[in-house]
N, CA, C and O atoms as a Tinker XYZ file with bonds, in Angstrom:
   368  protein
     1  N      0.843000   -1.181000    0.000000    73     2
     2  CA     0.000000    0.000000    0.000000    64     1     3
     3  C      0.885000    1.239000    0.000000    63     2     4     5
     4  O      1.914000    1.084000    0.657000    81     3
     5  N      0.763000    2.228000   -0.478000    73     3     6
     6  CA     1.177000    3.152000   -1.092000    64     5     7
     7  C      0.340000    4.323000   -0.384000    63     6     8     9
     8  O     -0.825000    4.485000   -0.749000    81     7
     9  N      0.955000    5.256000    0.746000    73     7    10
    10  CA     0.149000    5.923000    1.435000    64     9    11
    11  C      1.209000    7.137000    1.478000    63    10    12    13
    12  O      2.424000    7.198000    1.666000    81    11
    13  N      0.382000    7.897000    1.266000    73    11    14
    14  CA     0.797000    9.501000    1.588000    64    13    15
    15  C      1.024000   10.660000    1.958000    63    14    16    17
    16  O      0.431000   11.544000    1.340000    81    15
    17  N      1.923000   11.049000    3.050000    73    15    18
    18  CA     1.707000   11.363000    4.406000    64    17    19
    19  C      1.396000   13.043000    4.059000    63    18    20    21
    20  O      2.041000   13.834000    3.371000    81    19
    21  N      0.825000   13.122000    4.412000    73    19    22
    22  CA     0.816000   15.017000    4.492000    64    21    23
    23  C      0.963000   15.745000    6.062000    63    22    24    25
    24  O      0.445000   15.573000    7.166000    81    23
    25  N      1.872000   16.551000    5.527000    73    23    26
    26  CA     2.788000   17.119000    7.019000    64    25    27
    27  C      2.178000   18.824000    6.901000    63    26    28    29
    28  O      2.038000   19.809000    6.175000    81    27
    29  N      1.989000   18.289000    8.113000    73    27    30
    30  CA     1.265000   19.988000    8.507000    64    29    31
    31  C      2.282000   20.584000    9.567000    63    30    32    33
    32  O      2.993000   19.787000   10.180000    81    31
    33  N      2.404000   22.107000    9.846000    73    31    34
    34  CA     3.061000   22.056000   11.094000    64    33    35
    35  C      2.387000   23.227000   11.301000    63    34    36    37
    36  O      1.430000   23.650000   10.652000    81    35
    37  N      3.186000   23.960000   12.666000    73    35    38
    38  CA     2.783000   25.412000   13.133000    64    37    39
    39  C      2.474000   26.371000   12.510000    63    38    40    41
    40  O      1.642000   27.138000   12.993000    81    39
    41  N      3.200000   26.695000   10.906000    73    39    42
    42  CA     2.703000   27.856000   10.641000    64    41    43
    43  C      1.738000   27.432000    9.338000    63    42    44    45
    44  O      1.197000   28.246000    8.590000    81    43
    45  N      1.673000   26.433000    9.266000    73    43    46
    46  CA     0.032000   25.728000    8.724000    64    45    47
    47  C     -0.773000   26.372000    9.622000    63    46    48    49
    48  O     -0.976000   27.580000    9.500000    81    47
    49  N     -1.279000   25.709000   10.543000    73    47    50
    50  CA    -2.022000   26.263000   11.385000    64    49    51
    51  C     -2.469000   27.263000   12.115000    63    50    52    53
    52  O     -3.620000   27.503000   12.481000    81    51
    53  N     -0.806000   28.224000   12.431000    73    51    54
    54  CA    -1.007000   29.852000   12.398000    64    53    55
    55  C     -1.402000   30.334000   11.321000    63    54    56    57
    56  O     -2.149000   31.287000   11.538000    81    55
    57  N     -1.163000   29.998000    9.594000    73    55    58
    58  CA    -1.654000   30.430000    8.790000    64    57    59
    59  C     -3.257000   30.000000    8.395000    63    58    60    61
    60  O     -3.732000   30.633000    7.451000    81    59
    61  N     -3.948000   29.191000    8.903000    73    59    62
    62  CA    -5.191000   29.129000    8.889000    64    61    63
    63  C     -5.672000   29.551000    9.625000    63    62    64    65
    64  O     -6.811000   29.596000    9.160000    81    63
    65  N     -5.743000   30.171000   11.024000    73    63    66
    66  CA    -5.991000   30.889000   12.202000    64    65    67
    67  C     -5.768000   32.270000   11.258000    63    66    68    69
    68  O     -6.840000   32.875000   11.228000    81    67
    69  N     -4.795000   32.922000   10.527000    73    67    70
    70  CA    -4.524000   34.483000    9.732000    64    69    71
    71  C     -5.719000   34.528000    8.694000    63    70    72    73
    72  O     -6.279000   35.577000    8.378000    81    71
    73  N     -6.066000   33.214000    8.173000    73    71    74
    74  CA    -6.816000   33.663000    6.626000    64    73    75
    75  C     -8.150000   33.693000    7.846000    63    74    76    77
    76  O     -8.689000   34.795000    7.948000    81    75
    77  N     -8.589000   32.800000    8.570000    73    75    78
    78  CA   -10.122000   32.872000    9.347000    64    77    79
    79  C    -10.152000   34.482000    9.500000    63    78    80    81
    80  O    -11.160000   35.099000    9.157000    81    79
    81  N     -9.172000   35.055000    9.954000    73    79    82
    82  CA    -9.563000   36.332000   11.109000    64    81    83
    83  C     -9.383000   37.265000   10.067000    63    82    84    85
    84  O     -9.813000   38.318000   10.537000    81    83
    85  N     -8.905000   37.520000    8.671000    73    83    86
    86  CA    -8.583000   37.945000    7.922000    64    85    87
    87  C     -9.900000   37.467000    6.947000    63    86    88    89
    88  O    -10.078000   38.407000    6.171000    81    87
    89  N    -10.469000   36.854000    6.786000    73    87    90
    90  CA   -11.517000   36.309000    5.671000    64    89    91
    91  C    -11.004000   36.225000    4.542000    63    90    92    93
    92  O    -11.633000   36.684000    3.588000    81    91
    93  N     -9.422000   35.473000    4.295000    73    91    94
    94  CA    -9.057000   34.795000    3.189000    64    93    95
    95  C     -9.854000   33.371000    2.827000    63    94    96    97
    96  O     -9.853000   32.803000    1.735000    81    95
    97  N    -10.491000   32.982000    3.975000    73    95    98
    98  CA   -10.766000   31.478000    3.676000    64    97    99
    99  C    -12.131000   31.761000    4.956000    63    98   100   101
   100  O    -12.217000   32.318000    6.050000    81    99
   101  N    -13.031000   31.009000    4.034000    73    99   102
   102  CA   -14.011000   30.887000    5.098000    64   101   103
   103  C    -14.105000   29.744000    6.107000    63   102   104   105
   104  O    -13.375000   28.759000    6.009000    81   103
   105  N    -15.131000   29.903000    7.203000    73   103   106
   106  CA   -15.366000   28.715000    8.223000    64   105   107
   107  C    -15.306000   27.589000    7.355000    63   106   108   109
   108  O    -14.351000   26.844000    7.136000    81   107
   109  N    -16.280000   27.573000    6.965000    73   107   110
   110  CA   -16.756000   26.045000    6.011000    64   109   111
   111  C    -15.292000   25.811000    5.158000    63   110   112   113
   112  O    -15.292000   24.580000    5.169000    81   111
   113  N    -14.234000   26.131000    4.538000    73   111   114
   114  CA   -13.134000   26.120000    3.655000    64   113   115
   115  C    -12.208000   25.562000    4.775000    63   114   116   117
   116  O    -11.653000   24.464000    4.734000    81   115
   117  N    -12.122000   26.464000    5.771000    73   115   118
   118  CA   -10.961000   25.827000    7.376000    64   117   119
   119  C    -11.296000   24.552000    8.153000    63   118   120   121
   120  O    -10.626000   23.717000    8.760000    81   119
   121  N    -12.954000   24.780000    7.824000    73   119   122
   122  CA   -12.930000   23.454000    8.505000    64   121   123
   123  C    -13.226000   22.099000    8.218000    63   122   124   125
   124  O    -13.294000   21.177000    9.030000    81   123
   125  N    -13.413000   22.053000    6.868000    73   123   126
   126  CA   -13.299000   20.907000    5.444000    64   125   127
   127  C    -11.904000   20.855000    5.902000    63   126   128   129
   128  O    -11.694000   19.850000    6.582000    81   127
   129  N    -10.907000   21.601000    5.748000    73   127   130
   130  CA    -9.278000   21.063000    5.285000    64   129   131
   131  C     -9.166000   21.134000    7.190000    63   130   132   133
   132  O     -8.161000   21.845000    7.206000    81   131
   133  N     -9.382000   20.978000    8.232000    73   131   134
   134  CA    -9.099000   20.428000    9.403000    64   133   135
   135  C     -9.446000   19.114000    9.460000    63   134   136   137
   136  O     -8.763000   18.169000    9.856000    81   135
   137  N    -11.251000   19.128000    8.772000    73   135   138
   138  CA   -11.671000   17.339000    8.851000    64   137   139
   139  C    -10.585000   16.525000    8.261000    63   138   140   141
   140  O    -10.106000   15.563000    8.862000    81   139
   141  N    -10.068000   17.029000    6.705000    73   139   142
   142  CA    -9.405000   16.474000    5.591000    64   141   143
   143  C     -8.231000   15.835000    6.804000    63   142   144   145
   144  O     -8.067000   14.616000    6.867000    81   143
   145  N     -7.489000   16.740000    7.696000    73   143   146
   146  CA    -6.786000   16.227000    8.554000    64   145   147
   147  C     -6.968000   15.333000    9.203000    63   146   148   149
   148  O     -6.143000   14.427000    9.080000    81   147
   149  N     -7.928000   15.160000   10.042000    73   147   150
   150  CA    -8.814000   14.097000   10.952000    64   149   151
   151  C     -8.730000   12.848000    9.912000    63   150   152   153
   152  O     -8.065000   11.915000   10.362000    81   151
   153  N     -9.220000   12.661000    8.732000    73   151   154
   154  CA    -9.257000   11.510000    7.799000    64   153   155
   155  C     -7.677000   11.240000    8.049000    63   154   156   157
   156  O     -7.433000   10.244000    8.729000    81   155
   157  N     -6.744000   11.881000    7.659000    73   155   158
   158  CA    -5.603000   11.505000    7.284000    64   157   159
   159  C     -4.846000   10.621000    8.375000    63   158   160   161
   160  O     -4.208000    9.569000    8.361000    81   159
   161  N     -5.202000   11.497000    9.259000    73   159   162
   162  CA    -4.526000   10.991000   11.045000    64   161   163
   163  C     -5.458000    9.081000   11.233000    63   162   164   165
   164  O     -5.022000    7.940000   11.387000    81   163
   165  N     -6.625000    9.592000   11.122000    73   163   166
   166  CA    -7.398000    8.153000   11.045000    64   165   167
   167  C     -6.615000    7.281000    9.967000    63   166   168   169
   168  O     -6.369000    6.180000   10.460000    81   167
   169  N     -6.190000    7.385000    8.800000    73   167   170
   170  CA    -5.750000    6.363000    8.094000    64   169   171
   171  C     -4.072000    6.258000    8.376000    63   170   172   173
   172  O     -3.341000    5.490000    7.751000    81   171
   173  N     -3.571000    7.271000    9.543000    73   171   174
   174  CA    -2.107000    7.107000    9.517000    64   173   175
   175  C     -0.927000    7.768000    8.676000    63   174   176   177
   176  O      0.266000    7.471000    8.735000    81   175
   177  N     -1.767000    9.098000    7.577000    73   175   178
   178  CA    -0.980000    9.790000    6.661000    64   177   179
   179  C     -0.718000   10.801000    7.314000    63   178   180   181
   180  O     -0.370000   11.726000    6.580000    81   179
   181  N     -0.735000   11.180000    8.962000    73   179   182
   182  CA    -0.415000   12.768000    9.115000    64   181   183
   183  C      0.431000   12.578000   10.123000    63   182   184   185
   184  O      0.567000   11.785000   11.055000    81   183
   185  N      1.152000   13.845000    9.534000    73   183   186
   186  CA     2.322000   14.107000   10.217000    64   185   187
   187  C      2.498000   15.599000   10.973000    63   186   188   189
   188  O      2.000000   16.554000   10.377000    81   187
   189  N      3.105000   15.828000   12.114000    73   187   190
   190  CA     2.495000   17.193000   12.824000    64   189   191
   191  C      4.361000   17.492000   13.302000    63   190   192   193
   192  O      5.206000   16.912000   13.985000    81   191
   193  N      4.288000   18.596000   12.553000    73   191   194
   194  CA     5.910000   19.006000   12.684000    64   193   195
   195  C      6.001000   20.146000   13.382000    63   194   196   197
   196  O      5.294000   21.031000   12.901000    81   195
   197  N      6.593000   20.452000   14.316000    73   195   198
   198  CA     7.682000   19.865000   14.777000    64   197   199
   199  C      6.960000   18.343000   15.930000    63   198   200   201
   200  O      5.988000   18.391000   16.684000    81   199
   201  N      7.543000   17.596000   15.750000    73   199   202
   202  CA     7.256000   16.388000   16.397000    64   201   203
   203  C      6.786000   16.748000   18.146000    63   202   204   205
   204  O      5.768000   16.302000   18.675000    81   203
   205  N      7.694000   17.551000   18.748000    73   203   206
   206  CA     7.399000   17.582000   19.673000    64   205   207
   207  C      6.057000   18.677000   20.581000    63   206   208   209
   208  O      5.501000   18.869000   21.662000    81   207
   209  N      6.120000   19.026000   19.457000    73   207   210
   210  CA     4.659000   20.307000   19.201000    64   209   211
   211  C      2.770000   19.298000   18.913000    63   210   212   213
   212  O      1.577000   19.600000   18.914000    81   211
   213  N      3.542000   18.188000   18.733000    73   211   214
   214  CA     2.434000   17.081000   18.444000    64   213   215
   215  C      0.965000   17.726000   18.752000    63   214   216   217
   216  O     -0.005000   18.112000   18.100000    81   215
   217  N      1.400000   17.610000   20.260000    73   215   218
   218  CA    -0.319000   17.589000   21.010000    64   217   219
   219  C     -0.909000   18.748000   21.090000    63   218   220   221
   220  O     -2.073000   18.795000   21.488000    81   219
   221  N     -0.301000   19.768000   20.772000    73   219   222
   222  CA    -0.384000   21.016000   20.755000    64   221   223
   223  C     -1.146000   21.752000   19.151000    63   222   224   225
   224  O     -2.123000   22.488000   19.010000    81   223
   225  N     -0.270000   21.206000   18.228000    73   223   226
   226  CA    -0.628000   21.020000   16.972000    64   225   227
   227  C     -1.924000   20.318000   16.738000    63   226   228   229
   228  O     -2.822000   21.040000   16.306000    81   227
   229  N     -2.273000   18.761000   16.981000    73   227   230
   230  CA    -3.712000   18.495000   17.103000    64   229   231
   231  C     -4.648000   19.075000   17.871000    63   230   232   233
   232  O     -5.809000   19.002000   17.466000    81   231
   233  N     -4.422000   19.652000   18.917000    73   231   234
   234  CA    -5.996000   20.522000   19.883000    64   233   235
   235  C     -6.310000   21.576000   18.605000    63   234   236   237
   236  O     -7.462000   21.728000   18.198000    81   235
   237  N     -5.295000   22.204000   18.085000    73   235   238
   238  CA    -5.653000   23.196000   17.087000    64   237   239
   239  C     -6.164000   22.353000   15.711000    63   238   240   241
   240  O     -7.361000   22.550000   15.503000    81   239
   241  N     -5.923000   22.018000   15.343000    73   239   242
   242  CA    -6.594000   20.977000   14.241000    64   241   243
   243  C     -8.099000   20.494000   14.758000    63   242   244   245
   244  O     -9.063000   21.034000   14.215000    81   243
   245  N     -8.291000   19.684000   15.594000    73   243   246
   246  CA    -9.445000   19.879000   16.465000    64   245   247
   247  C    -10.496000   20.880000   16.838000    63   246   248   249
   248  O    -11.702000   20.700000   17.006000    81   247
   249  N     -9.846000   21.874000   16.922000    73   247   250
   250  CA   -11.060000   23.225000   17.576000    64   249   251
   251  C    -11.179000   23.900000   16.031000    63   250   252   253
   252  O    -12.126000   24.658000   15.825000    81   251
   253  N    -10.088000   23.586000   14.802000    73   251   254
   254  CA   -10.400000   24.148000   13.956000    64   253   255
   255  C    -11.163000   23.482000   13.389000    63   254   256   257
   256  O    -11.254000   24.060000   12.306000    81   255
   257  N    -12.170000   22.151000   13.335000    73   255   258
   258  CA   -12.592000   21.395000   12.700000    64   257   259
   259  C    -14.350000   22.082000   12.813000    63   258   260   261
   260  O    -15.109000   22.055000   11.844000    81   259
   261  N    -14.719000   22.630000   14.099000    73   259   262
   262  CA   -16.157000   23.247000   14.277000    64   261   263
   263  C    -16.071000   24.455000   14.596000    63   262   264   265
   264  O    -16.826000   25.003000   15.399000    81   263
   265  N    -14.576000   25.326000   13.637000    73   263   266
   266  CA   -15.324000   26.647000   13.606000    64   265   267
   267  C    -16.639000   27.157000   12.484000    63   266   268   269
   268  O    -17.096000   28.271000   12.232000    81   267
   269  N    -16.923000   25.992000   12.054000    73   267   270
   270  CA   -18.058000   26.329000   11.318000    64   269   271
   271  C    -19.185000   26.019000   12.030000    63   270   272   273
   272  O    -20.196000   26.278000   11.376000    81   271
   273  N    -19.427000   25.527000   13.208000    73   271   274
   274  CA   -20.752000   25.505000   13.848000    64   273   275
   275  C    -21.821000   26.648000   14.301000    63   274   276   277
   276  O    -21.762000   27.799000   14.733000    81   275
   277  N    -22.623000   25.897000   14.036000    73   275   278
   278  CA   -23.332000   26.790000   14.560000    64   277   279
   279  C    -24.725000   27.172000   15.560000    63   278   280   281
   280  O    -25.466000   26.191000   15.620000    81   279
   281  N    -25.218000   28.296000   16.309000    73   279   282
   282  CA   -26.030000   27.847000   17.760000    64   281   283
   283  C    -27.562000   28.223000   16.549000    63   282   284   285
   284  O    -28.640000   27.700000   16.830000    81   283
   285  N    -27.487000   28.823000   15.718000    73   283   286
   286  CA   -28.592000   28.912000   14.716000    64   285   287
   287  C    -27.942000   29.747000   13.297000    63   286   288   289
   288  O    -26.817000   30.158000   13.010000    81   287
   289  N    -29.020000   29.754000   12.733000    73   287   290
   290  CA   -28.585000   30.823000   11.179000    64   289   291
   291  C    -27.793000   31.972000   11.532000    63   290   292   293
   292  O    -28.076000   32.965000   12.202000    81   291
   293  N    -26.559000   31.565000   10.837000    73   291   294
   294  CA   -25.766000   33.086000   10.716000    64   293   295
   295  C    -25.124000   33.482000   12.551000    63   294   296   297
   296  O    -24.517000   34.496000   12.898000    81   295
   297  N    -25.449000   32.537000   13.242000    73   295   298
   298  CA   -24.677000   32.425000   14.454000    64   297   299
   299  C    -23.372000   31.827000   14.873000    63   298   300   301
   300  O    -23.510000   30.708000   15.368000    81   299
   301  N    -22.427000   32.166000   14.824000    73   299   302
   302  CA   -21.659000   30.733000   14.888000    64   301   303
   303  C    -21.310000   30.686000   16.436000    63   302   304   305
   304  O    -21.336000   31.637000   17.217000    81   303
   305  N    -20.972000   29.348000   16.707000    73   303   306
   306  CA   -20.390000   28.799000   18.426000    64   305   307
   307  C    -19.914000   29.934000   18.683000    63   306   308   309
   308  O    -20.384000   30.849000   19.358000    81   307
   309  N    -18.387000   29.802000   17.785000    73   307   310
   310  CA   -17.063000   30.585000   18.376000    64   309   311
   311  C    -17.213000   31.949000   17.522000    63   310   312   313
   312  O    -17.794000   32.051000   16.442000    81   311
   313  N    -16.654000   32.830000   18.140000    73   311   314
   314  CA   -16.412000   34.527000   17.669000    64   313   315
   315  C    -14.891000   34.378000   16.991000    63   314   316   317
   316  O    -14.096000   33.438000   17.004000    81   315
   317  N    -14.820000   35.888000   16.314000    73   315   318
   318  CA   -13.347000   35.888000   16.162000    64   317   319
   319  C    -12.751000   36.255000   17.291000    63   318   320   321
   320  O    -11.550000   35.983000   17.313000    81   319
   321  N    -13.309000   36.945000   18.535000    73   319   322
   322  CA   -12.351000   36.622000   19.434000    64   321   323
   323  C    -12.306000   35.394000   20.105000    63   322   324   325
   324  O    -11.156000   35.045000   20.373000    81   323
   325  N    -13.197000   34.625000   20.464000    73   323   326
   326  CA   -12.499000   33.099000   20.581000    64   325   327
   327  C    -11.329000   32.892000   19.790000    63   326   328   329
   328  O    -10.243000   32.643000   20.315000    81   327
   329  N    -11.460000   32.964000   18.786000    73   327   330
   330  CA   -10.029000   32.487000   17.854000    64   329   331
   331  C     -9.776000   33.032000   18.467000    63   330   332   333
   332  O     -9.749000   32.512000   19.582000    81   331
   333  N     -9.345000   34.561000   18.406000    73   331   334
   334  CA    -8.188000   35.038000   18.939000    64   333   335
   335  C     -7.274000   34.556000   20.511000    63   334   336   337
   336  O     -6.117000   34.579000   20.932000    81   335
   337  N     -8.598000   34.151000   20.966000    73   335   338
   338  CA    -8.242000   33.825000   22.143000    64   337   339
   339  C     -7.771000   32.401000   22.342000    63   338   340   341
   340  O     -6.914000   32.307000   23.221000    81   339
   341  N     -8.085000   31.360000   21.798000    73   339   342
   342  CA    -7.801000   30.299000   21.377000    64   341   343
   343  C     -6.361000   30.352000   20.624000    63   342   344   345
   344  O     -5.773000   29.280000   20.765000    81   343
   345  N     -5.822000   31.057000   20.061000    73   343   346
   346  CA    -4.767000   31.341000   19.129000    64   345   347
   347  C     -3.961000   32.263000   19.672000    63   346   348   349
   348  O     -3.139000   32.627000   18.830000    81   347
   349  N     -3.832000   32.780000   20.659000    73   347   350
   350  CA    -3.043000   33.603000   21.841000    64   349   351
   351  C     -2.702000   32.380000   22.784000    63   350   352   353
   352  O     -1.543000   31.965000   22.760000    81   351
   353  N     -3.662000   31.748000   23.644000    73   351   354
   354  CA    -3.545000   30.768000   24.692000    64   353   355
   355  C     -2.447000   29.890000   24.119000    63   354   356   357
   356  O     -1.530000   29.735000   24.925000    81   355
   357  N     -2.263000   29.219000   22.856000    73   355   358
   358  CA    -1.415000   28.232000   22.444000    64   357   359
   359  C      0.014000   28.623000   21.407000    63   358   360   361
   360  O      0.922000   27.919000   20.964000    81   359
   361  N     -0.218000   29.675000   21.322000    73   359   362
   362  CA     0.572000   30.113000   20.812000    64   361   363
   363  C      0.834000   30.629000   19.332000    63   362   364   365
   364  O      1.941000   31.024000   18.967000    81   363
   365  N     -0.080000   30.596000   18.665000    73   363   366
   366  CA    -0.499000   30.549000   17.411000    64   365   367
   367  C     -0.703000   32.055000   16.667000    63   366   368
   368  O     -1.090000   32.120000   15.500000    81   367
């Protein structure tokens, strides 16, 4: 089998945290390519660099997966200051 790892690291993820708060990329766009992550990790293709940034690197992959939720129409869970605040707390 022939599998293909895709390596994400910190400024992946600081740079998807810049386009959200910036509206280069929408909720629904950040959090398709967070799931896309989740698949990958489930089949064993992901890789989270720097290695030792691991667990740190997935919580953010994670919380980025339902910034598209939402409490009704045109509401979402999280604010941009959550991100922000979420993305200050870890370092991002």
């Amino acid at each position: 089998m022939n599998m293909k790892t895709m390596t994400i690291s910190r400024s992946d993820i600081s740079g998807a945290f810049d386009d959200l708060l910036s509206g280069a990329r929408t909720r629904k766009v950040l959090a398709d390519w967070a799931s896309s992550l989740l698949r990958a990790e489930d089949a064993g293709e992901l890789k989270l660099e720097p290695a030792a940034e691991r667990d740190i690197l997935w919580d953010a992959v994670k919380y980025l997966v339902g910034m598209d939720l939402q409490q009704s129409p045109n509401v979402y869970l999280d604010s941009a200051d959550d991100f922000r605040h979420f993305r200050q707390k870890h370092g991002f």
